[in-house]
C-alpha positions as CSV (number, residue, x, y, z in Angstrom):
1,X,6.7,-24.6,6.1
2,X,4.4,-22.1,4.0
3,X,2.8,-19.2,6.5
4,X,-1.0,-18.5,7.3
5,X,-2.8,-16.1,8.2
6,X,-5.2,-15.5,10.7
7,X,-7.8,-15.4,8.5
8,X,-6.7,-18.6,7.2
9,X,-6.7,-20.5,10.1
10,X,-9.6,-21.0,12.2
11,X,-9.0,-20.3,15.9
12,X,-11.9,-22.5,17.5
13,X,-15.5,-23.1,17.0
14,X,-15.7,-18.7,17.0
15,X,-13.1,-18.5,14.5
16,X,-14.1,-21.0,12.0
17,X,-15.8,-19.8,9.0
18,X,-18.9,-21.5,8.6
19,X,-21.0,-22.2,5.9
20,X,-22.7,-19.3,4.9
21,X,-20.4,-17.0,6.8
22,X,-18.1,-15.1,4.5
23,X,-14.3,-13.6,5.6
24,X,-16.5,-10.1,5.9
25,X,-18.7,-11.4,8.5
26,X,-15.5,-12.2,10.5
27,X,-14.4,-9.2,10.2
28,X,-16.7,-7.4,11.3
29,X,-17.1,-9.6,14.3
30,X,-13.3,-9.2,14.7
31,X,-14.3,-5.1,14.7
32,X,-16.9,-5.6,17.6
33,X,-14.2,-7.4,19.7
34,X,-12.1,-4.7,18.8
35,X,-14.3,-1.6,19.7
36,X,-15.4,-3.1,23.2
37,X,-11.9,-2.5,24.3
38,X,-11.2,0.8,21.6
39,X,-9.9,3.8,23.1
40,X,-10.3,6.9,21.4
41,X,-6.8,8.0,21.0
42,X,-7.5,11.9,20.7
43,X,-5.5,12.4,17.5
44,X,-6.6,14.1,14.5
45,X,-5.6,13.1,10.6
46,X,-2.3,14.9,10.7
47,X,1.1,12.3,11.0
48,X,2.9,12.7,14.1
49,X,6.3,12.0,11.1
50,X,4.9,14.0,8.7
51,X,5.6,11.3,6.4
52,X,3.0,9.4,3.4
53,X,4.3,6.0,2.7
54,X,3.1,5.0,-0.6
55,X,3.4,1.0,-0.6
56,X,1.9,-2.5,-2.7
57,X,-0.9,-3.5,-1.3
58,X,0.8,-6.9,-1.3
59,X,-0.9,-8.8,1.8
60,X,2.9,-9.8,2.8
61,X,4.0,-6.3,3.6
62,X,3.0,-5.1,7.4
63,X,4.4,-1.9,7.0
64,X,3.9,-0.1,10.6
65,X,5.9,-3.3,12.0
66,X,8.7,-2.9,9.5
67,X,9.2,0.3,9.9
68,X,8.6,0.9,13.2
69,X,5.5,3.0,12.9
70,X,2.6,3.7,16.0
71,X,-1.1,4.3,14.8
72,X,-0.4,8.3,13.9
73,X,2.7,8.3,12.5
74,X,2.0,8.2,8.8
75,X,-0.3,8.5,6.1
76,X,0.1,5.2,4.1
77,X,-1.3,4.9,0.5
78,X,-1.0,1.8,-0.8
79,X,-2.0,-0.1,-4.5
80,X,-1.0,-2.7,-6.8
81,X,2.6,-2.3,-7.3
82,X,3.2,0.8,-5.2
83,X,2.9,2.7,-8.4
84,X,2.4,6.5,-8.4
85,X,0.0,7.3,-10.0
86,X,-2.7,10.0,-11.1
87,X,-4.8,8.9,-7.4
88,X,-1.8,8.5,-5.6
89,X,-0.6,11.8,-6.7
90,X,-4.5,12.9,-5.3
91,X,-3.5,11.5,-1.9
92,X,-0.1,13.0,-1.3
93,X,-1.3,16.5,-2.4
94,X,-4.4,16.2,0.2
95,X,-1.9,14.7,2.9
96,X,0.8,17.7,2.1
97,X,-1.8,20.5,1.3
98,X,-4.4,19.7,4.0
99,X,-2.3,17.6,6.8
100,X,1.2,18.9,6.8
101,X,3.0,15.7,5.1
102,X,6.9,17.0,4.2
103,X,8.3,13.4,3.3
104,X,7.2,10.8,1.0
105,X,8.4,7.0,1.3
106,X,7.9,4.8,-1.5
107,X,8.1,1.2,-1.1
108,X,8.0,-1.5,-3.8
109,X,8.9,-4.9,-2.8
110,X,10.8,-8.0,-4.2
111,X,8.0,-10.8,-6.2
112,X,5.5,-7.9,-7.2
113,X,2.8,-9.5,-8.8
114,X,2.9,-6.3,-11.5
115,X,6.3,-8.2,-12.8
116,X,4.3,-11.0,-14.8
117,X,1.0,-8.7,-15.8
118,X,1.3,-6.9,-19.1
119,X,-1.1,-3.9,-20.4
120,X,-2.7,-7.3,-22.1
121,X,-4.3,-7.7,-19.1
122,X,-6.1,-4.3,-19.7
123,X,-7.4,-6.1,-23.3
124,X,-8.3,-9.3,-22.1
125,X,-10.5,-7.6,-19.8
126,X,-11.9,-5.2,-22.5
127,X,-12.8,-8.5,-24.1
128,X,-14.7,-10.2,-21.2
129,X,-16.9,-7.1,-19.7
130,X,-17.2,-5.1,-23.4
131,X,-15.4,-1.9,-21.9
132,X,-11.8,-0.9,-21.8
133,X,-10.6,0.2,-17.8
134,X,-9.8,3.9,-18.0
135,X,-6.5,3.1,-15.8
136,X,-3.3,1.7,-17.0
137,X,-1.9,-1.9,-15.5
138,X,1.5,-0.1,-14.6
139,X,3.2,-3.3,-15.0
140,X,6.9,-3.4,-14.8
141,X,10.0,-6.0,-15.3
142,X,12.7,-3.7,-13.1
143,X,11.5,-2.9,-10.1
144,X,14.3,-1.0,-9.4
145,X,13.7,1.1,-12.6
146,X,10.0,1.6,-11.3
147,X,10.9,3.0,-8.2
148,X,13.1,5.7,-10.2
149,X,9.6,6.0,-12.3
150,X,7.6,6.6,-9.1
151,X,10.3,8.9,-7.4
152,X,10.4,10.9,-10.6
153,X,6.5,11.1,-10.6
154,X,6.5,12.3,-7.0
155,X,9.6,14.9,-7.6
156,X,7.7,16.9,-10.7
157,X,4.2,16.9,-9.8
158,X,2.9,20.5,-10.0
159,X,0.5,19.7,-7.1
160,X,3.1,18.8,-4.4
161,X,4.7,21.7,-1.9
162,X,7.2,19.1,-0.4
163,X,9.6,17.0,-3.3
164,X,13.2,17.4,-1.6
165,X,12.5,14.5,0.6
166,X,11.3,11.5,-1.7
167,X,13.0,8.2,-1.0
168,X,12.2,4.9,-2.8
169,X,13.0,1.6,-1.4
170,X,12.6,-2.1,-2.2
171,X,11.1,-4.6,0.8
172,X,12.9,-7.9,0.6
173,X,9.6,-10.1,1.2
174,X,12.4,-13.3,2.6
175,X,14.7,-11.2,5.1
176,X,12.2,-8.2,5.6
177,X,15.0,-6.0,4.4
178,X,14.8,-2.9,2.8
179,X,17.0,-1.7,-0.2
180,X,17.4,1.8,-0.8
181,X,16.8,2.9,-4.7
182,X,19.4,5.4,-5.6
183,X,17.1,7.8,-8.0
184,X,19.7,8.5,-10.6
């Protein structure tokens, strides 16, 4: 039996997306809901962990459930593939320079999309809009290897204070798992 998603299934005459109504409009609406009962917490930007969690944006992943984490814990940066790159490298500097972050998480998972892209997909778009994107795909066949790639990144980045505690991890998307990536 395949899984759905809340914004897959409609939930009543209120939750059904109507014609003309779009998956933003339900958000939002979800956001009003939300706020009537919203509490301001009294926290500032700073983790609680001092940790950044760079993740895939992979809709499958619920990170704060599978890693046990309460709004405040973490900073969690999260694109295609997990991949450290120039703008992640932008985040975890603000979150150690600015916010006190010490450790850095990095979590790719099992099925990554990025596995069947190559840096074609760079030149087929090149082809349809008649401009090249400025960023790399950052595709990858070894997810293991990549999280080595990303934990290297992380470790020699001029910008970073705090590179002694970088781990990289694989999330199993069947059992929810994760598989610590030994970076040698």
């Amino acid at each position: 039996m395949g899984m759905t998603t809340s914004a897959a299934v409609p939930t009543g005459s209120e939750g059904a997306i109507a014609n003309g109504d779009s998956v933003t409009n339900r958000l939002v609406e979800a956001n009003q809901r939300y706020a009537q009962d919203f509490a301001d917490p009294g926290m500032d930007a700073r983790p609680v962990l001092h940790v950044a969690v760079v993740a895939c944006m992979d809709a499958r992943l619920d990170l704060h459930a599978a890693l046990g984490l309460e709004l405040g814990d973490c900073h969690t940066i999260r694109n295609a593939g997990g991949v450290v790159t120039d703008d992640v490298i932008r985040s975890l500097t603000i979150s150690q320079r600015a916010l006190g972050t010490r450790s850095v998480v990095l979590i790719h998972h099992t099925g990554c999309g990025l596995e069947s892209l190559t840096e074609d997909f760079r030149h087929e778009l090149e082809m349809e809009v008649g401009q090249r994107p400025a960023w790399a795909v950052e595709s990858f066949r070894d997810v293991d290897q990549d999280v080595r790639q990303s934990m290297q990144r992380v470790r020699t980045s001029p910008f970073l204070l705090h590179t002694q505690d970088v781990r990289g991890f694989v999330f199993d998307v069947h059992t929810g798992l994760l598989r610590e990536i030994d970076p040698a």
